[in-house]
N, C-alpha and C positions, 0 to 999 in steps of 0.2 A: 325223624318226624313220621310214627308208622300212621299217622291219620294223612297225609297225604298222598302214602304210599298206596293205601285201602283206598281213597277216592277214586287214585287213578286207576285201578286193579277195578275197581267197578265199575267206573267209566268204559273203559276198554271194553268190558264184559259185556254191558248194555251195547255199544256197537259192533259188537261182535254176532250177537244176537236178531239185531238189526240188520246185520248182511246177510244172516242165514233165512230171516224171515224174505229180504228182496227176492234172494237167488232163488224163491219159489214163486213169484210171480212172472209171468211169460211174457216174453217179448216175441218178436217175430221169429227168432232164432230157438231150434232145438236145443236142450240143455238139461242132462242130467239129472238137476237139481229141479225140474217139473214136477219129478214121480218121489221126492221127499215123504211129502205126506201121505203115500201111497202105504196102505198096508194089508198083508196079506195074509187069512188065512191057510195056513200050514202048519202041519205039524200040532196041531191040535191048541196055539195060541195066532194073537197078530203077529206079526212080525213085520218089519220096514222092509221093503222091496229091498236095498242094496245087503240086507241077508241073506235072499236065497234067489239073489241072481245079479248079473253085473250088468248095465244100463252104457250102451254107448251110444253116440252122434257119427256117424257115417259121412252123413254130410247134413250142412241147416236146417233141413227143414224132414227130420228122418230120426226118430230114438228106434233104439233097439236095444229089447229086454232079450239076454242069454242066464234063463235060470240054469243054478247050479245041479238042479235036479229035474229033470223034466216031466218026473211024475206030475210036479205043480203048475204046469202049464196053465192049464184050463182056470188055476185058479187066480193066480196072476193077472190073466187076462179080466177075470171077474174083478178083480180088487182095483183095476184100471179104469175098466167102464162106471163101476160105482163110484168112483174118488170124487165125479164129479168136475173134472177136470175139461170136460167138452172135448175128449181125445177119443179115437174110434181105432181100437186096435184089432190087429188082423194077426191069428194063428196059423204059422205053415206048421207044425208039429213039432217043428226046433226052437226059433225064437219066434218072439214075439216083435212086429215093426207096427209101430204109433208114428205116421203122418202129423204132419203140425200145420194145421193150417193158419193162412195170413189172418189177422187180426185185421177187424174192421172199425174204421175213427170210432165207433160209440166204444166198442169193447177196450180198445185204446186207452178211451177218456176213462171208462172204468179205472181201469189197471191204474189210473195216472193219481187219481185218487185216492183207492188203499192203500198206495205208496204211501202217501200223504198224511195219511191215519196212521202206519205203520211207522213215520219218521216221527211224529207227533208221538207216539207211545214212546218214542227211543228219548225224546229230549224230556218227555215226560220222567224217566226210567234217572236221568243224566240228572235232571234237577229235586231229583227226589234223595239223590244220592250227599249231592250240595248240602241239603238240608241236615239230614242225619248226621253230614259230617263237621257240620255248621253247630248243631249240637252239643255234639261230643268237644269242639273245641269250647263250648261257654260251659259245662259241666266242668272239665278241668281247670278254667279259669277261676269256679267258682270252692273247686277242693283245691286252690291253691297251687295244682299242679302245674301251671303254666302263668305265667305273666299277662297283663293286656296285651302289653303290645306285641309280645309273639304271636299271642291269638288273634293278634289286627294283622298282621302279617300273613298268619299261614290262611286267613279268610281271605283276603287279598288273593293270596297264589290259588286258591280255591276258586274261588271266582273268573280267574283267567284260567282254570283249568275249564270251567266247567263252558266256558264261551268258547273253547280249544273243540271243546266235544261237540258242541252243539253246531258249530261249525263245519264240521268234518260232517257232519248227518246231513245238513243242507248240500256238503259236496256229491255226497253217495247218492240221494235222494236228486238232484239235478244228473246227473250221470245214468242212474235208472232210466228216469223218465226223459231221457233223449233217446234211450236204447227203445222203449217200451213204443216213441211217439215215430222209432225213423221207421220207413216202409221198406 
């Protein structure tokens, strides 16, 4: 059955997608995954920050950018304060350390929000995939390739897959916004 196989293989994919968009929204904790969408002129294109420097956590509430080349210091530092990220970084001439400060309830309820937009895009992503694949099985039914009731079937398995997905987003999505909401 390679249509159920493809469902799930997109499924996965869409929450997959979905963890990488969270891992970019802040919680009170320092995290790597802040400076994602960071990008830096160097070298005469953008480039993503974890190309031309390694980004570590010291300790919660402290990142620290060690560019691979220190020529790009300064620019680094520039590609941080524009990101827009509300982060105020501080150049000793070696690396670079971004403080993170505490999140306050409104900024919170933000974040708790686009979470919510962002889960809503993933389940959005999940029952789009449903359908396409909901599709394909009534087009084979229809070239004779498949029987009714196999196609009652693997819609059936389709539809508890897709409740499977959807489920697992409401998990990530409440787990988020526990991290996002503890102080």
């Amino acid at each position: 059955m390679p249509t159920m196989e493809t469902a799930k293989q997109r499924m996965e994919e869409a929450l997959e997608a979905m963890r990488r968009e969270f891992a970019t929204v802040r919680t009170g904790k320092a995290t790597p995954a802040l400076l994602d969408t960071v990008r830096v002129d160097a070298y005469g294109s953008k480039l993503p920050i974890n190309q031309v420097a390694t980004v570590h956590t010291p300790d919660p509430s402290l990142l620290v950018v060690q560019p691979f080349d220190k020529t790009i210091l300064a620019d680094i530092e520039k590609a941080i304060m524009t990101a827009d990220l509300g982060l105020n970084p501080s150049n000793d001439g070696n690396v670079i350390r971004i403080p993170i400060p505490a999140l306050n309830e409104e900024r919170r309820r933000e974040y708790v929000k686009l979470l919510h937009k962002m889960a809503e895009e993933g389940r959005i992503s999940i029952r789009h995939t449903r359908r396409v694949m909901r599709d394909e099985l009534q087009r084979r039914v229809k070239e004779h390739e498949l029987g009714e009731d196999d196609a009652h079937r693997q819609e059936e398995q389709l539809e508890k897959l897709t409740h499977e997905y959807v489920d697992r987003i409401d998990e990530l999505v409440k787990q988020k916004e526990a991290e996002v909401m503890a102080i």
